[in-house]
C-alpha positions in Angstrom: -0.8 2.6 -11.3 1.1 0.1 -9.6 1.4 -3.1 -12.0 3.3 -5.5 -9.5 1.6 -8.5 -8.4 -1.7 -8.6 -10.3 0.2 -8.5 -14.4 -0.6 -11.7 -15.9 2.2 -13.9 -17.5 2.9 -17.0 -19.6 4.4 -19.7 -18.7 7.4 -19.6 -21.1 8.2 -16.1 -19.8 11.4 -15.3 -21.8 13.2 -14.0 -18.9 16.4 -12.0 -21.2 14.0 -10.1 -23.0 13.7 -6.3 -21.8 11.7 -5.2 -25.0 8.2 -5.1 -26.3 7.4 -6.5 -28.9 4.2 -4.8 -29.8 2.3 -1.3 -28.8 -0.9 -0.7 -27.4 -2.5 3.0 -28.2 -4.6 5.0 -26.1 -6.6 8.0 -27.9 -5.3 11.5 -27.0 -8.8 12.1 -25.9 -8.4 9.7 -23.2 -4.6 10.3 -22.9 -4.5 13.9 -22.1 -7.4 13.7 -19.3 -5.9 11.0 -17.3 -2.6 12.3 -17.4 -3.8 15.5 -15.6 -6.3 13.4 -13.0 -3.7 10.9 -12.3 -0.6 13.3 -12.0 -2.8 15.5 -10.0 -3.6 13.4 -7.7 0.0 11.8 -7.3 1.0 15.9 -6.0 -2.0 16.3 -4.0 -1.1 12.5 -2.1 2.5 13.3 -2.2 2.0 16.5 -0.3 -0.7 15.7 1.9 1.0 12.6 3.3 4.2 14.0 3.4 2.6 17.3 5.7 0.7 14.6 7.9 4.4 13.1 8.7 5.6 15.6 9.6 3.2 16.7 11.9 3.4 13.0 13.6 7.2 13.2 13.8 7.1 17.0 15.4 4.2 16.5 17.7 5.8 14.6 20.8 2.1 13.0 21.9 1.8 11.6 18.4 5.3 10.4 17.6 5.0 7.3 20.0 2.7 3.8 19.9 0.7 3.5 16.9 1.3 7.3 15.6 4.7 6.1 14.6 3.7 3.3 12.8 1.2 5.7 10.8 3.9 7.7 10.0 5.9 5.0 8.5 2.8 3.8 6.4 2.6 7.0 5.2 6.2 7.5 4.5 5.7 4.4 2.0 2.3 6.7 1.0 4.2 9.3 -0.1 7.7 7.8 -1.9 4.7 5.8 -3.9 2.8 9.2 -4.5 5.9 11.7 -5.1 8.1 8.8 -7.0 6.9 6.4 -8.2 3.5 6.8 -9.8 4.4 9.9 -11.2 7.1 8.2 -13.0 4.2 5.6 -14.0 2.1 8.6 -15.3 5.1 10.2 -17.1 5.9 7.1 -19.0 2.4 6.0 -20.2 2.0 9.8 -21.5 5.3 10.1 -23.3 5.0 6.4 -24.5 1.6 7.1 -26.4 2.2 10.6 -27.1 5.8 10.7 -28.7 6.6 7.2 -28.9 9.5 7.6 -25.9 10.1 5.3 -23.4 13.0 5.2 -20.5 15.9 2.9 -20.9 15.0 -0.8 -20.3 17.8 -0.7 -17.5 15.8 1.9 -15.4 12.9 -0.7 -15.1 14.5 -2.8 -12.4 15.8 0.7 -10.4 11.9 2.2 -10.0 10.4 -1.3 -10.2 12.4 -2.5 -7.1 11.6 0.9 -4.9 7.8 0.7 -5.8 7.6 -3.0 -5.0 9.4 -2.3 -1.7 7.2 0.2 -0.5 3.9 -1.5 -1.5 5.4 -4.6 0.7 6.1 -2.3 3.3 2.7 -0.8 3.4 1.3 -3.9 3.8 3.2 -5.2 6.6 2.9 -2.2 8.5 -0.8 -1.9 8.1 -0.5 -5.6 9.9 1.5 -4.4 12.4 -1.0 -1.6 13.3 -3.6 -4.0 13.6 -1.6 -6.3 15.9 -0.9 -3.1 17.9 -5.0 -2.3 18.1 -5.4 -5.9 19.5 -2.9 -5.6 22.3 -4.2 -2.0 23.0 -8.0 -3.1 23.1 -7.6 -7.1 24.2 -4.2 -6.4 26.8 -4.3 -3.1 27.5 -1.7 -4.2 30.7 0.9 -4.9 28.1 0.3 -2.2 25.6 2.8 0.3 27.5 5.6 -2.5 27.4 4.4 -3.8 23.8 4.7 0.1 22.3 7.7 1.2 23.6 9.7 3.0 20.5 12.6 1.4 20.6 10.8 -2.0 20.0 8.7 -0.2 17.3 11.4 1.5 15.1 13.4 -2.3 15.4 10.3 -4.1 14.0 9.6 -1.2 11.8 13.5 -1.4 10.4 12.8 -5.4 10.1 9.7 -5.2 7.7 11.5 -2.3 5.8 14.4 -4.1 5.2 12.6 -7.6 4.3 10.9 -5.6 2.1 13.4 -4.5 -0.3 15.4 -7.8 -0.1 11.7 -9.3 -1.1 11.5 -6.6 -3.7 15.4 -7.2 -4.6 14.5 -10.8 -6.3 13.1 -9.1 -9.1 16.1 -7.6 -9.9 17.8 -10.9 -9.8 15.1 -12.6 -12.1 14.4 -14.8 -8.9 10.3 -15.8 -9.2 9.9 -12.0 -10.5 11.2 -10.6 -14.2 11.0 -6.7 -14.4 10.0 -5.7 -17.6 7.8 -2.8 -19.9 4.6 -3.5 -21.3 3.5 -2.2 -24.0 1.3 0.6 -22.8 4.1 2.3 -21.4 5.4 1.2 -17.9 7.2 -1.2 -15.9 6.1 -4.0 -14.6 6.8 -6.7 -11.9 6.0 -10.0 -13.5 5.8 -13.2 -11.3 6.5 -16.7 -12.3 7.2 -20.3 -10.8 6.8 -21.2 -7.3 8.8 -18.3 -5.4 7.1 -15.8 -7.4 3.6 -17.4 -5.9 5.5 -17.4 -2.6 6.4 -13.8 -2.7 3.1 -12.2 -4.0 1.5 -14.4 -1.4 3.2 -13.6 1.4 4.2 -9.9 0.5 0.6 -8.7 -0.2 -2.5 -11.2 0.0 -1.8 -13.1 3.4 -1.0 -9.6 5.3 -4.2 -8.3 3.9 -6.5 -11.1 5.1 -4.6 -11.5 8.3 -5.1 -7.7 8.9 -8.8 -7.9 7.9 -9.4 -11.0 10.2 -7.4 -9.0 13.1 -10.1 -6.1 12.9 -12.9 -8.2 12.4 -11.8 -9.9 16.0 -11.1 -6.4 17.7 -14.7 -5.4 16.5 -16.5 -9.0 18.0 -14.4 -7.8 21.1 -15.8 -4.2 21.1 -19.1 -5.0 20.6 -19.4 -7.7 23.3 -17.9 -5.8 26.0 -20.9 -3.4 25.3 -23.2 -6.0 26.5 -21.3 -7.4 29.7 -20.9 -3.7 31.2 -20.6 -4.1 35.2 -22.3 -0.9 35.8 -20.1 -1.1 39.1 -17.2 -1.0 37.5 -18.2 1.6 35.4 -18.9 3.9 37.8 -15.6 3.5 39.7 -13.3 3.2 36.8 -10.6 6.8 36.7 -11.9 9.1 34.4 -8.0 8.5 33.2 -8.5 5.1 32.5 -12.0 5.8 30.5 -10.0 8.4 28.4 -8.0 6.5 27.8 -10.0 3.2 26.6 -12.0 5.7 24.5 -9.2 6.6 22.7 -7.8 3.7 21.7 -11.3 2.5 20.4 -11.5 5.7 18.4 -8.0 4.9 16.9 -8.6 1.6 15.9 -11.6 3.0 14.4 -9.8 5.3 12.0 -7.3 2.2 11.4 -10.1 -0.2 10.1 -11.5 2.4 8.3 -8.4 3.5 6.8 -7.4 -0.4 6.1 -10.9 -1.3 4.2 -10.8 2.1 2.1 -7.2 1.9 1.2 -7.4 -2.0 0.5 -11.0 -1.3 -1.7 -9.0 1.3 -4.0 -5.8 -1.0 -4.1 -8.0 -4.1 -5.0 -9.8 -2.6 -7.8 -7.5 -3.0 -10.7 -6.1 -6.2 -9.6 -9.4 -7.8 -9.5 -10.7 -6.4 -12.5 -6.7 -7.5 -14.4 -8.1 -10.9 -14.0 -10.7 -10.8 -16.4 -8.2 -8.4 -18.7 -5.3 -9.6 -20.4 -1.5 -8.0 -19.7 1.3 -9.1 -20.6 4.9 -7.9 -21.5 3.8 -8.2 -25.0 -0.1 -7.2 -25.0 -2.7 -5.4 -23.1 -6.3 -5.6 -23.8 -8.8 -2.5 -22.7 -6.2 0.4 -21.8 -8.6 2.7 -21.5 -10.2 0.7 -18.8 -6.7 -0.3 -17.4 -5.5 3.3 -17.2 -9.1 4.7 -15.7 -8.9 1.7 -13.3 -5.1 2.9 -11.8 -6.5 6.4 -11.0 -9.1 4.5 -8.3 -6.0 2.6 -7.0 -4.2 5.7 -6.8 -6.9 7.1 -4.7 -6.3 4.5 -2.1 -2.5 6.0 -1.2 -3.6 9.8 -2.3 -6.4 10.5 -0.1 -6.5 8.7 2.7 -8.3 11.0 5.3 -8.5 8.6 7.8 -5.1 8.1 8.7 -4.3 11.6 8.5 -7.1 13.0 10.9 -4.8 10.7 13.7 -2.2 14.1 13.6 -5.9 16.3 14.1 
């Protein structure tokens, strides 16, 4: 249950106040069941994603060109899956069940890793794309574009923008890290940088990313129709492979981009029409039931991880 970007705010958001200053309850009926869902799926998405890195990272085919790139999405899959949402399901259960909640100063700790990784995730699912359109559009430059040293330095670039990004919360710049009264931390944007961040960090690399595999599919498709039978029929068998391949990748990357995206947008779409604040939340129930489909989205992603198969 990641509450970063989508958390409403006021505009006088007192930015020196780490406190709540009311509670919301959620029955133990509805407590106790979503705890086990959402902390079971949390171990079944931190185990899975961490098994299908390291398959990636100790199979030598798959540990170059895109494979590494899925490996470092999944890497962010898994520090969200084994670290921070359980630490979101822990402190909404121990909130509403015995009234205990983590020291204010942790907030900014586990706020700024979460944030990080979500940025990350987003960036790299970009980058995968890009890498799709030079495999599919230039395949001629794909060997020079995926060499690994020039993936792990633009890999090291987004990782490291995206905890500096992540690091203005902890600053109070255009993002104030605080708990909300159902029980967890929250990343709560304000003023102009706060817009910029949010913007830039998770909605731009979406649609761009969604655009990108909208293009490599008009691309696909039309080169269906202008088949030079010729051509066809002389091309290497290698070559054909290999072209078949690369189309079956992207594949499981668009897929894997529109399912984990759906889950992901769920709750922030539906947080629009429901009021959360530092001091307020309206409809837990449906706020807590709505973070279990977002988890889904970073638990089980079956795409990605039938790459390794």
């Amino acid at each position: 249950m990641s509450w970063n970007y989508y958390v409403s705010n006021t505009d006088n958001l007192n930015i020196t106040n780490t406190t709540n200053a009311s509670s919301v309850t959620i029955p133990g009926k509805w407590l106790k069941p979503w705890a086990a869902v959402y902390l079971s799926f949390c171990f079944e998405g931190a185990l899975g994603n961490l098994l299908i890195v390291c398959v990636i990272l100790f199979n030598r085919k798959l540990r170059s060109g895109c494979g590494l790139l899925i490996a470092n999405c999944l890497i962010a899959y898994t520090i969200l899956c084994g670290f921070s949402f359980p630490i979101v399901g822990t402190s909404v259960y121990r909130k509403q069940a015995f009234n205990w909640q983590l020291d204010p100063k942790y907030c900014k700790g586990f706020q700024w890793i979460q944030m990080g990784c979500r940025f990350a995730a987003y960036w790299l699912d970009l980058y995968i794309a890009v890498n799709r359109v030079v495999a599919l559009c230039f395949p001629h430059r794909y060997r020079a574009f995926s060499r690994t040293r020039t993936e792990m330095t633009v890999v090291a670039i987004l990782w490291i923008t995206a905890l500096m990004y992540s690091g203005l919360g902890w600053f109070d710049l255009g993002m104030h890290f605080a708990w909300i009264p159902i029980g967890t931390c929250a990343g709560l944007p304000y003023g102009y940088l706060g817009t910029f961040v949010y913007m830039t960090g998770f909605y731009i690399p979406g649609v761009v990313t969604a655009g990108m595999y909208v293009f490599i599919y008009g691309k696909i498709l039309s080169r269906k129709h202008q088949i030079d039978p010729e051509r066809s029929s002389t091309e290497d068998n290698k070559q054909k492979q290999t072209r078949q391949k690369r189309i079956i990748t992207t594949n499981m990357m668009c897929v894997s981009f529109v399912c984990t995206s759906a889950c992901s947008m769920i709750l922030p779409v539906m947080i629009s029409f429901i009021k959360v604040t530092e001091n307020d939340v309206h409809y837990p129930i449906v706020v807590i039931w709505l973070a279990v489909a977002q988890l889904l989205g970073y638990a089980t992603n079956p795409v990605k991880s039938n790459y390794s198969l």
